[in-house]
C-alpha positions as CSV (number, residue, x, y, z in Angstrom):
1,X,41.0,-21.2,10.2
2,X,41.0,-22.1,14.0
3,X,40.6,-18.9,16.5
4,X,43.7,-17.8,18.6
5,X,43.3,-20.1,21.8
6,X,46.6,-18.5,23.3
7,X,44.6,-17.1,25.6
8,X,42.6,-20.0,27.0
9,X,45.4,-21.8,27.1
10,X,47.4,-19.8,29.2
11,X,44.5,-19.8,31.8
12,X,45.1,-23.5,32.4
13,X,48.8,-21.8,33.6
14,X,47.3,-19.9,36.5
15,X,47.4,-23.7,38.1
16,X,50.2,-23.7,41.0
17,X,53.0,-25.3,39.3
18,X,51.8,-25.8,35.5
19,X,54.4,-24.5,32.8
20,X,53.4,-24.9,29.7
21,X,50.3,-26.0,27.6
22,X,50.2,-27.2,24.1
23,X,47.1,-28.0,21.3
24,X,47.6,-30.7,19.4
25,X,45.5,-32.3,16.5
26,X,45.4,-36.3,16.0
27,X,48.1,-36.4,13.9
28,X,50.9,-34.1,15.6
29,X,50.6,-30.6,14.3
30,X,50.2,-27.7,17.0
31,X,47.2,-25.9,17.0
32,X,47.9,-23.4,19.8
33,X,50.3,-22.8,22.5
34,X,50.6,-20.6,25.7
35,X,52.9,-18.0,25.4
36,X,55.6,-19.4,27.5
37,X,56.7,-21.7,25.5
38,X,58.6,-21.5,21.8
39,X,57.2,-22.5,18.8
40,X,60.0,-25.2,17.6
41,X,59.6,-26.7,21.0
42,X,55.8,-26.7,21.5
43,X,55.9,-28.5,17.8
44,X,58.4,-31.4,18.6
45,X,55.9,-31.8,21.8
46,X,52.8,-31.7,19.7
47,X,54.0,-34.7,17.5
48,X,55.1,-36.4,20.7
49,X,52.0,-35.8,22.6
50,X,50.1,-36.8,19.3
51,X,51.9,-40.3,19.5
52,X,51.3,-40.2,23.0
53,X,47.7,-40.4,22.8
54,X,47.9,-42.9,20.1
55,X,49.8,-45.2,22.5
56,X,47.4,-44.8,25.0
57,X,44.3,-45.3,23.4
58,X,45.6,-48.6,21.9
59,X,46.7,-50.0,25.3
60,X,43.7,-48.7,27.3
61,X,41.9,-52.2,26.9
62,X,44.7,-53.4,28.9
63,X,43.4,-52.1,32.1
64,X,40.2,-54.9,31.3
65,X,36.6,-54.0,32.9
66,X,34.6,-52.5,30.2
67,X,35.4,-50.7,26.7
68,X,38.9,-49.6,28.1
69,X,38.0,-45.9,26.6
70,X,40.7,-43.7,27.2
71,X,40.1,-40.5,29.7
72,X,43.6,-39.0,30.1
73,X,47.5,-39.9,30.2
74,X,49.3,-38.8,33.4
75,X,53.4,-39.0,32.8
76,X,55.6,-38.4,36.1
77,X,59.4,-37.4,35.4
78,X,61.8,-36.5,37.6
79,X,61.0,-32.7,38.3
80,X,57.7,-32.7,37.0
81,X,54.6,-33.8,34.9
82,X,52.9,-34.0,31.9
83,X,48.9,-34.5,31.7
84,X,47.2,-35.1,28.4
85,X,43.3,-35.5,27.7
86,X,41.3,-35.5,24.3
87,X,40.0,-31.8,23.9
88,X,37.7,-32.6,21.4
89,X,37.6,-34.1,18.1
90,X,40.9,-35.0,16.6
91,X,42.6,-32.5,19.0
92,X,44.1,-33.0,22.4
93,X,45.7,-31.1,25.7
94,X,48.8,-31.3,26.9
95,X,50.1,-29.5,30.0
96,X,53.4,-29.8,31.3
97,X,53.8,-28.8,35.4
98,X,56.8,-28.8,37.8
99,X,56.5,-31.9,40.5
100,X,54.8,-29.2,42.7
101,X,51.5,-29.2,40.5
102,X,48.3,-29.8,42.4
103,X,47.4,-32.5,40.1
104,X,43.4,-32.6,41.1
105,X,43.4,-28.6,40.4
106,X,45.3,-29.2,36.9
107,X,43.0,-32.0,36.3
108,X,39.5,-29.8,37.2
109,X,40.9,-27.0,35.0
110,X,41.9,-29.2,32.5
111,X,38.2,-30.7,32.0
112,X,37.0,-27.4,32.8
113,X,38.8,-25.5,29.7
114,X,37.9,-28.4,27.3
115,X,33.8,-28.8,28.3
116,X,33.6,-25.1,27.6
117,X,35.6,-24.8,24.9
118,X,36.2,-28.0,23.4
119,X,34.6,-27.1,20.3
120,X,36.6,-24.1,19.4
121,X,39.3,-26.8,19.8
122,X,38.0,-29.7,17.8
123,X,40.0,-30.4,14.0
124,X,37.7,-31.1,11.2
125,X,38.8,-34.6,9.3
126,X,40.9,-34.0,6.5
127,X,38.7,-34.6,3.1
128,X,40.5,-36.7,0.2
129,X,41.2,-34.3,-2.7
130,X,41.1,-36.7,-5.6
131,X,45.0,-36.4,-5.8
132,X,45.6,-39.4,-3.0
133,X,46.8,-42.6,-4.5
């Protein structure tokens, strides 16, 4: 059972500007989410973050000179911004900030939250059961 991160994650809110922050495992389900934000929408975001990192991961070669490893996804739309970084193993961050956001602070806080607490927020690999075809 993974710990209520509510709390941690609604620190990354004290950021000027943020909104909302989601948990997400690798394959789309939520994990956690701050308290401003519903549960049926922080699930639709956590399976579209989930795909999110999957795209970006697979196209991070693309930018050539080295391994291409991916760090973090910055989105801009019009009124605001979405940040996403890997916050641990098989889990990932997504913060979603008005077009206001210091973007260096959310970014600090952001790598800050997940180096002392990325382990809390890691997802264990699912284990075959015998039962999968």
């Amino acid at each position: 059972m993974n710990p209520d991160l509510s709390w941690v994650l609604n620190d990354v809110l004290q950021v000027r500007g943020a909104r909302h922050a989601i948990l997400v495992s690798a394959d789309g389900l939520l994990l956690a989410q701050s308290s401003e934000i519903e549960r049926d929408d922080a699930e639709t975001n956590a399976a579209a973050m989930s795909s999110m990192q999957s795209l970006s991961r697979a196209v991070a070669p693309f930018v050539g000179g080295g391994k291409g490893i991916w760090k973090q996804t910055l989105l801009e739309y019009d009124g605001g911004w979405i940040f996403l970084i890997a916050a641990g193993r098989g889990a990932y961050l997504a913060v979603s900030a008005g077009s206001d956001v210091d973007m260096e602070a959310m970014s600090f806080r952001m790598q800050q939250l997940v180096g002392a607490v990325g382990k809390a927020m890691s997802t264990p690999l699912r284990e075959k059961t015998g039962t999968d075809v």
